[in-house]
N, C-alpha and C positions, 0 to 999 in steps of 0.2 A: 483702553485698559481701565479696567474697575482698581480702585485703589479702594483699601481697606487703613487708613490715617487715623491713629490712635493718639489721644492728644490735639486734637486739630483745632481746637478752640485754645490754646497756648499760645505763647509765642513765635516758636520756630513751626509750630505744626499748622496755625492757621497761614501762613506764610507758606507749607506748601500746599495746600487746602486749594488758598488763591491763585495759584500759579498752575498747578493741574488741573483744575478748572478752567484757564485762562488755554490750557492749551490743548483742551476737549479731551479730557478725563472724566469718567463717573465718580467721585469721590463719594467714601461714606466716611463719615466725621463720627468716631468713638472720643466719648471725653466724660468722664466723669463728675463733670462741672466745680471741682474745685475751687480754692480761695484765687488764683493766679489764673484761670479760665476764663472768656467773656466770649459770648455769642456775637458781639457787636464784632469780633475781628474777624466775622467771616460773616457778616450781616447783607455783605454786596453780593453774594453766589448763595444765600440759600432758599430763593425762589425757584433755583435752574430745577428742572425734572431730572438731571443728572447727580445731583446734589442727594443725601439722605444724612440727619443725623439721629444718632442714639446716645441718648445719655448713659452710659454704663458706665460701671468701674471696673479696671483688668485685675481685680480681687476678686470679683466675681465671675471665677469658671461658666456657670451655669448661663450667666447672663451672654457672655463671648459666643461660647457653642452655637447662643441661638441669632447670635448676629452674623457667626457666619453661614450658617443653614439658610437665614433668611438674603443674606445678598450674594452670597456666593463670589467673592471679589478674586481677582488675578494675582495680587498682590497685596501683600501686609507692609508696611511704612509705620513701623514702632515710636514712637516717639513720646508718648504719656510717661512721664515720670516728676518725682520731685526735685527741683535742681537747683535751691538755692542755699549756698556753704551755711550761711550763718542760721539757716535754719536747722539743716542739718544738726551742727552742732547742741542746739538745744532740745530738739527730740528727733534725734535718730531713727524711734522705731517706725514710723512712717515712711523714715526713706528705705529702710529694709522691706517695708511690706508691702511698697506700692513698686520699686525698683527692681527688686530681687522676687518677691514670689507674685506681682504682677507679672514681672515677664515670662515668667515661670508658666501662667497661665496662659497668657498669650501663644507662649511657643505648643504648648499640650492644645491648647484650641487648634489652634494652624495646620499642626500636626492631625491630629484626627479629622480637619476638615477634607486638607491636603491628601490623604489615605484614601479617605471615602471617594473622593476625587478622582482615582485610579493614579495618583501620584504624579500629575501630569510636570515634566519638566521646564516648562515656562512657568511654574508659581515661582514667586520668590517670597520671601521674610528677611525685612533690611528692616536691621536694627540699628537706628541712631544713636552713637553715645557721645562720647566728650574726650578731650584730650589731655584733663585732669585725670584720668584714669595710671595716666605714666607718670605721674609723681611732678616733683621739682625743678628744673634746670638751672644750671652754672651762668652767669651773666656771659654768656662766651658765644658771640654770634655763630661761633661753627657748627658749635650743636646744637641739635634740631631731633623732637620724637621725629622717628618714623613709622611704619607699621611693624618693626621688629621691636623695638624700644621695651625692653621689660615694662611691665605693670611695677605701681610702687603708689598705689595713695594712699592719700596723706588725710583727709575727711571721710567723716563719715556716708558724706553725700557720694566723693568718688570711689569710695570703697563698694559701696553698692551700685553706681554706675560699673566699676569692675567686675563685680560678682556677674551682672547681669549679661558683660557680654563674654565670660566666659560659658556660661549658661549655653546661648544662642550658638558657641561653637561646638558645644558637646553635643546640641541636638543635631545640629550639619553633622560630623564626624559617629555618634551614634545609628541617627535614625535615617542621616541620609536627607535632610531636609532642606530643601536649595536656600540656606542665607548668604547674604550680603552686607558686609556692617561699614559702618561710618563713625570716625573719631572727629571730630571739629573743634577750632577752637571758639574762643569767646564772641558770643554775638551779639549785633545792636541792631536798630533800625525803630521804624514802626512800627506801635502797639507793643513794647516792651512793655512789659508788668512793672511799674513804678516802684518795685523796692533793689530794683538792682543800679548798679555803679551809674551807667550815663545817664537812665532816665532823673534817680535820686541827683546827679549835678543839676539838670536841665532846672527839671521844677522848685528845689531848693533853691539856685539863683533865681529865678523868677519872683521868689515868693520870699526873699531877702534875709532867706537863714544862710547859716553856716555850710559849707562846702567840703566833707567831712574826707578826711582822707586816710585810711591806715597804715600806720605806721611813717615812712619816711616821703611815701610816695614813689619807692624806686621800687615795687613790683611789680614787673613787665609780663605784659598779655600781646596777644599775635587776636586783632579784632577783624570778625568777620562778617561783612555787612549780612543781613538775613536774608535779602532776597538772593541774593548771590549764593548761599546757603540752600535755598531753597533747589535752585537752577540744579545746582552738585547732587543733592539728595535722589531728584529726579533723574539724573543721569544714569546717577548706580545703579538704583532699582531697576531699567530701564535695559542698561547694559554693561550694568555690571558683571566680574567673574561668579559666579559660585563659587559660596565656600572663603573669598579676599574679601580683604578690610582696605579701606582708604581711609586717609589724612585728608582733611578738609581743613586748608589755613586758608587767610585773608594774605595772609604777605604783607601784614602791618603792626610789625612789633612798635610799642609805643610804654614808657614807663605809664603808671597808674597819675602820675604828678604832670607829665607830656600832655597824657591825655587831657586832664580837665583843664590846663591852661589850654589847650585846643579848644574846647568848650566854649569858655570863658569868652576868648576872642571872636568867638561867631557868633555869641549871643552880645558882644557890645556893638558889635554889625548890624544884626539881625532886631534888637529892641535894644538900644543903648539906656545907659541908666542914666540917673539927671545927674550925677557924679560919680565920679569912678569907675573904674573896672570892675564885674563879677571876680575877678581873681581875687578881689581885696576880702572876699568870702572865705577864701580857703582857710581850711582849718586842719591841724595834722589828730590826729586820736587814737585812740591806745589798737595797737596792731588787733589782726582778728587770728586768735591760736594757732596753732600751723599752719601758718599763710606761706601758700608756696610762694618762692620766689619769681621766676620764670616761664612761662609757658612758651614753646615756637614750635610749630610743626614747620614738615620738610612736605611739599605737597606734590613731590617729584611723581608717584605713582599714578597719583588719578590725571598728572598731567601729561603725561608719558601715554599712556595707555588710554584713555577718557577724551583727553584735548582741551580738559574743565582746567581753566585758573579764572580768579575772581575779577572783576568788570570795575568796580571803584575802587580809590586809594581810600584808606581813612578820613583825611580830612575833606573827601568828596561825599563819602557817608555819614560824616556827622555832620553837616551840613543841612542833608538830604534831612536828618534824622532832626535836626531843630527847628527846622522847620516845620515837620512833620506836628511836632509839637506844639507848637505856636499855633497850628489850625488845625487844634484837634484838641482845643481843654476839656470838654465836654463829656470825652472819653476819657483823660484821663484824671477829669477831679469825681465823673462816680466810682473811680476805684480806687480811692486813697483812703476812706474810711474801712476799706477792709481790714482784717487782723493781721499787725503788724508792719502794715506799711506805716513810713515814716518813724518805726519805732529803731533805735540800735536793737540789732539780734547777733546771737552769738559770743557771748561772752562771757557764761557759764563755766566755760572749763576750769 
């Protein structure tokens, strides 16, 4: 299968980049080389003759038309977008214009490639989004989104994740266009972009700052390692329904405060300090504006139907994931002078 991977120089996108690669896939890698992109996270598969990338951005119609003309791919795997809250919050319009009328293009590209095509019923269009999309959750272990779960967000970031995949449903339901969508929750692993939650623990212990945490620490995320993410992604597209949405969780709800003492303790395993604990870093700081509380998917569908649940526990992925760190500075100290890492963002409102 030709894969058409938009964002694949990202984090979750070059992750499936490697692994459909890994499993004799054509990929072409669309990425508009953003602040948060790095060619170095798919630098091991882009000698394959299978491999092709294009630098574009999905704001540019004109540019898309001519990447699918020129590869002609089986399938689209969405996944370009902007998706970090607190930046959200301080300029929104970026996440409107690259979320919402990027996909916009994307799907109007696909669409007229897909036409000219003779409409063939094995193309798909899976679009990636998030499980911020469904608002808040009650600390009440029984509830759980599903794929029925009302919409209800809370940022600007998921508001536009929402817009986008209501989008993608209107062109299924309009034009007739075979999608396939994916909600997932929070993800970690290798090659995370260094301004989000576990990579910012990692290297702030490391580097003997403060260990920031907002609010109380009892904001709970359902964490899903990326490669495992990866796996699920490939599955949908692969064989998924037309037209259904799947829940992609990890099955490892953990408060925000859980988490980093998890941290904490594998890195005094992993490079102990000449006294004390990293925990002794932690530091509590003023919440970030409508922080949802809860996140948990129920991941009952794509298990049911698919036979996909995820391969590591949590504390078997952060692990995996500190490690990762520890033999890979290289990588991740040329991207910490980019704009805004290591700075607080979000806090505008």
């Amino acid at each position: 299968m030709k894969l058409l991977v938009t964002g694949g120089a990202g984090f979750i996108g070059s992750a499936v980049v490697r692994l459909a690669m890994a499993r004799g896939h054509q990929v072409v890698n669309v990425d508009a080389l953003t602040y948060a992109a790095c060619l170095d996270n798919v630098a091991m598969v882009a000698d394959s003759p299978d491999y092709a990338f294009e630098q574009v951005d999905i704001r540019d119609r004109a540019a898309l038309d001519a990447v699918f003309a020129k590869h002609q791919p089986d399938a689209v795997m969405h996944l370009a977008a902007e998706s970090h809250v607190d930046r959200s919050i301080d300029g929104p319009a970026d996440f409107i214009e690259t979320n919402v009328t990027g996909t916009f293009n994307m799907l109007e590209a696909a669409r007229t490639y897909w036409t000219a095509q003779g409409k063939p019923d094995s193309f798909r269009f899976h679009h990636i989004s998030t499980d911020e999309v469904f608002g808040s959750l009650p600390n009440d272990p029984s509830i759980k989104f599903t794929e029925d779960t009302p919409y209800d967000p809370r940022s600007p970031y998921s508001a536009s994740k929402a817009s986008s995949d209501h989008l993608v449903r209107a062109w299924h339901e309009t034009y007739g266009l075979p999608v396939v969508l994916t909600n997932c929750s929070n993800n970690y692993g290798p090659f995370h972009f260094p301004e989000k939650l576990i990579p910012v623990i990692i290297l702030n212990a490391l580097a003997g700052k403060a260990l920031p945490i907002y609010g109380d620490g009892s904001n709970i995320r359902d964490w899903l390692y990326v490669e495992d993410h990866a796996d699920a992604l490939l599955l949908v597209v692969e064989k998924g329904e037309v037209g259904r949405s799947y829940n992609i969780g990890g099955e490892n709800e953990r408060t925000n405060l859980e988490l980093v003492k998890t941290l904490c303790a594998i890195l005094d395993q992993a490079r102990p300090k000449a006294a004390g604990s990293y925990a002794d870093q932690i530091t509590f700081v003023t919440d970030r504006p409508g922080h949802d509380a809860r996140y948990a998917i129920d991941p009952t569908r794509i298990r049911t139907e698919l036979g996909w649940r995820p391969s590591v526990t949590v504390e078997e992925g952060l692990e995996k994931t500190v490690a990762w760190y520890l033999a890979n500075e290289d990588w991740w100290r040329a991207l910490q002078s980019r704009h805004g890492v290591g700075e607080r963002l979000g806090v505008k409102a």
